[in-house]
Each structure stands twice: as structure tokens, then as C-alpha cells.
N, C-alpha and C positions, 0 to 999 in steps of 0.2 A: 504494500500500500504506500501509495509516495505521499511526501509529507503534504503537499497543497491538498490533497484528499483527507486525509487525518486529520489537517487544521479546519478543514470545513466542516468533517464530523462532532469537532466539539464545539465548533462554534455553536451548529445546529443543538446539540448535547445541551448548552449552555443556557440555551434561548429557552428551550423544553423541560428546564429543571431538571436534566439528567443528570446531576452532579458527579454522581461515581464512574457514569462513562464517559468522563471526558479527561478522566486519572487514568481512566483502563483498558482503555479501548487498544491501544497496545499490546499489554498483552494476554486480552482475548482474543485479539487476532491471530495470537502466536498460539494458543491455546487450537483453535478450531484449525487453524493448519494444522499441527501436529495431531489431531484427532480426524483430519479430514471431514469435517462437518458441510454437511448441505447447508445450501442459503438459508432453510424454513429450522432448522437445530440451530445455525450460528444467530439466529433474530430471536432465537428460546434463549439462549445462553446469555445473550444481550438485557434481555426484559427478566431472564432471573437474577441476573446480578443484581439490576438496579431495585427489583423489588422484595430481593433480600436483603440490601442494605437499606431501602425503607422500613422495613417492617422492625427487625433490629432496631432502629431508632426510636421508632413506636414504641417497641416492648419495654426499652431503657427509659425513656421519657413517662411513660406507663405507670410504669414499676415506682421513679422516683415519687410519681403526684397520688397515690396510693395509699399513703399512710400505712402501707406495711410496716412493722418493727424491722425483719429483715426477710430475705428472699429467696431463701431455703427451697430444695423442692422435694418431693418422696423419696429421692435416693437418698438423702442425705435423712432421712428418718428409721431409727434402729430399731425395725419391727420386732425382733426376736427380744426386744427388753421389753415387750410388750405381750408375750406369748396366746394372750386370749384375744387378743385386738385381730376382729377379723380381716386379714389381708386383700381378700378378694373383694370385701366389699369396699376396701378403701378405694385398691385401684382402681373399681369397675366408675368410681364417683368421678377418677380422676380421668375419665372418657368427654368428662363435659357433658355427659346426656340430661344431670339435673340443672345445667345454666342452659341448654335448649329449649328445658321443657318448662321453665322459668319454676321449678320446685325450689325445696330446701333442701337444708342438711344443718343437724342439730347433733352434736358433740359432748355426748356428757362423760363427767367423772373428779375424782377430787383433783387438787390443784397439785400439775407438776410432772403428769402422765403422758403428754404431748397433745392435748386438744387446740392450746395455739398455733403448734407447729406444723401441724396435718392442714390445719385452716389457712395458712398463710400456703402451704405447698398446692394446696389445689387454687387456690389465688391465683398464682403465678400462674399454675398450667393453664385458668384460663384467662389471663391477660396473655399467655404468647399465642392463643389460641384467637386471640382478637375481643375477648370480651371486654367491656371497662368494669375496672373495680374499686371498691375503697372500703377501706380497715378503720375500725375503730370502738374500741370500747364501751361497752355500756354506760360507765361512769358519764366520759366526754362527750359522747353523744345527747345524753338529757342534759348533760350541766351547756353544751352550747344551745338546743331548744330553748332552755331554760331562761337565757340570756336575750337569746331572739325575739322569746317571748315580751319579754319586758319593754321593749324599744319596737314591736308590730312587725317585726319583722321573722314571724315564726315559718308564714308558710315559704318565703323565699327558702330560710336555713333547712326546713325540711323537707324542699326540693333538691336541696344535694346529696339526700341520703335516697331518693328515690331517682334519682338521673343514673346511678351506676347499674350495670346487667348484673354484678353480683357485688353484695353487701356484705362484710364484715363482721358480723357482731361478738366481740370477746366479752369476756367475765360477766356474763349475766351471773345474778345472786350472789358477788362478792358484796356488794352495798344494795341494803334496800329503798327501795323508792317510797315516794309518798303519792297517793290518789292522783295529784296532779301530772306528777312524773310517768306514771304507769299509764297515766291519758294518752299522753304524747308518744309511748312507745307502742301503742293500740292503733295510733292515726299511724305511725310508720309502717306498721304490719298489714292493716287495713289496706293502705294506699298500696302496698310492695304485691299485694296478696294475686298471684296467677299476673305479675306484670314481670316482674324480675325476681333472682334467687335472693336467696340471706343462707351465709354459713353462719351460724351461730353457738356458743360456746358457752359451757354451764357446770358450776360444782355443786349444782342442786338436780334434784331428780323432779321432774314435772308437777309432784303431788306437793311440793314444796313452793313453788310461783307465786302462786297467792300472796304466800308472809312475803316475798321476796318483791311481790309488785304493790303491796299491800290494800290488795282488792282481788279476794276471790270472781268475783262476776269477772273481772277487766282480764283476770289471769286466763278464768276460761273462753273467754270472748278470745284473746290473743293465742295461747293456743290452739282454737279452732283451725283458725285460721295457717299457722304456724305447719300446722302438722298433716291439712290439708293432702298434701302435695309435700312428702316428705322422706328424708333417710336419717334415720336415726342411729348413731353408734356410741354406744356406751365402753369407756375406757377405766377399768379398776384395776389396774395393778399399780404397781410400783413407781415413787417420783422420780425423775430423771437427774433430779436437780440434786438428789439426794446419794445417787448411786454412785459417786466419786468419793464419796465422802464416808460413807458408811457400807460393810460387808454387806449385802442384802443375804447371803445366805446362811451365813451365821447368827444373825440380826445385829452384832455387835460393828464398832466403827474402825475403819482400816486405821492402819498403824502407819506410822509418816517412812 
């Protein structure tokens, strides 16, 4: 390819927002010679490049406005410290079939077993998957309503909890709510209900919500709704956060 043709291709490149072919085109040229690529594979090789390195920019830009804590995926989760956690149902979750089908997925067991780190793994797979997401606590979630509320501007902030295809929700029942708080978690559920997914995260068992949202009716209105359309896994064994520290098989604590 002589150069006055190359510098026309990126001009073109340039004008088109092609940005990575107009660095590569070189050598993808050298590429599809050495492969001997017909015209219709070297204009594939062309358009995957460039929309692999969009999509990459996506998932990274994605990933940062997320509010994830951090961005872990399933391989990096140590199922055998987990021996009753069942495996097939995790990965079959991490197919994306319940952010298609706009379900849940609810996450129980005490604190420290991996319910946030399963929650944030299937996150990820479906932000590279193209879904948008966002992560965030139960606490933070009511306390910025909360704030919203006082200044009229509730239904704007709790348009951002309903703009994402899959929703976040960690630590339900570490802090309980009051009537008014558990209102506000009812309209988010309500609004999300068969529109978008919620993973959500809990060291209380269902029959427990109530004291936890402190309104029986509002608990079972919420999970109605909640569990509709739902995968439920329950995690009891052993904390993670603890197994460094302490023998688990002895019960007694490792020696330095």
C-alpha cells in the first residue's frame, strides 16, 4: 500500500471517528497479507478492531461510573471455601438470562460468606455484556432519597436508581429503617418491578424484613414484588474475612 493511499485512509479514519485505524491500519495490512485475507474478512478484521477497542472503552468507563467497590469476576471467587454454595446455579445466573428477563437475584447469609463478591462478579459480566449498572448500599441509597426528599427533588434522585438495567442493592438489614425509609425502598421496587433486574444482598432471612423495614404490610408488599421474578441463593458457611486468621478446622486461631 503506498503511502499517498495510507495517508488518505486515515484521513478518511479520522473524519469517521475511526480513531484506532488510523494507528493500525499498518499493521492490519501486514496482518491480512500474511493471512491472505479476502476483501469481505480484511473489512471484518477492520470493523473488529475498531469495535473492540470501543467496547473496551465502554466496559472501562462503565465499570469506573458504577459504584462498584471493586471488579472482581467469578474466577477470582473461591467456591470450594464455600462447599454448599451451589455452583451451577451461580454460573447458570452469570449467562445474563435474569438481566434479559428483567428478574432478580437475592443473596442471603450472614456477613463475610461472599454475597458482595458474587454480586459485584455478575455486575461486571453484565456491564461487558452491555448492560448498564450501578452498586450501592442500602444505607446510601435511603440516606441520599432521604436528602432528595427534603429539597423536592426525590423523584429526579430516584430516577437514577431506576435508569440502570441492573441495580445493586448491598447490606439490606444491616441498619433498620423507619416507615418512611421503607416507603421509599417500596417506590424503588415498585417502579424496578418486570422493568429492570436488582441483585440484592441480605444477612436476614425474609421472615425477618419486617423489623428490618419496620412495617410488616410494606415488607410484604416489597417482597411481593421482589421475588416475583426471582433467584434466590442462600450462603451459610464460613466468613472469608475470617479464614486467614483463624484454623477453621480446628476452630482454634492460626499461629503467626
Amino acid at each position: 500500500m503506498n503511502s499517498l493511499t495510507s495517508d488518505r485512509i486515515r484521513d478518511h479514519a479520522t473524519k469517521l471517528g475511526l480513531t484506532h485505524l488510523t494507528e493500525s491500519i499498518g499493521p492490519l495490512v501486514d496482518r491480512a497479507e500474511q493471512a491472505q485475507l479476502g476483501y469481505l474478512d480484511f473489512i471484518d478484521l477492520l470493523l473488529g478492531e475498531e469495535v473492540g477497542l470501543r467496547e473496551g472503552r465502554r466496559f472501562r468507563n462503565a465499570l469506573r461510573l458504577s459504584g462498584l467497590p471493586h471488579h472482581k469476576t467469578l474466577d477470582d471467587f473461591d467456591f470450594a471455601f464455600q462447599p454448599d454454595l451451589d455452583v451451577r446455579k451461580v454460573r447458570d445466573l452469570a449467562t445474563l438470562e435474569f438481566a434479559r428477563t428483567k428478574s432478580n437475584v437475592v443473596l442471603l447469609g450472614p456477613p463475610g460468606v461472599g454475597k458482595t463478591m458474587i454480586a459485584v462478579a455478575l455486575a461486571v459480566a453484565a456491564c461487558q455484556a452491555g448492560f448498564s449498572i450501578y452498586f450501592t448500599t442500602l444505607d446510601d441509597l435511603v440516606r441520599k432519597l432521604r436528602a432528595a426528599d427534603t429539597t423536592g427533588r426525590f423523584n429526579r434522585q430516584l430516577a437514577t436508581y431506576l435508569r440502570p438495567a441492573v441495580l445493586i442493592v448491598d447490606e439490606v438489614g444491616y441498619l433498620p429503617l423507619d416507615r418512611a425509609e421503607a416507603n421509599m425502598v417500596f417506590q424503588l421496587v415498585s417502579r424496578r418491578y418486570e422493568r429492570g433486574s436488582m441483585i440484592i444482598t441480605s444477612n436476614k432471612a425474609f421472615t425477618e424484613w419486617g423489623s428490618v423495614l419496620g412495617d410488616d404490610v410494606l415488607a410484604t408488599a416489597i417482597l411481593d414484588r421482589l421475588l416475583h421474578h426471582c433467584d434466590v441463593i442462600n450462603i451459610n458457611g464460613p466468613s472469608y474475612r475470617l479464614k486467614d486468621r483463624f484454623n477453621l478446622t480446628t476452630g482454634g486461631e492460626t499461629m503467626p
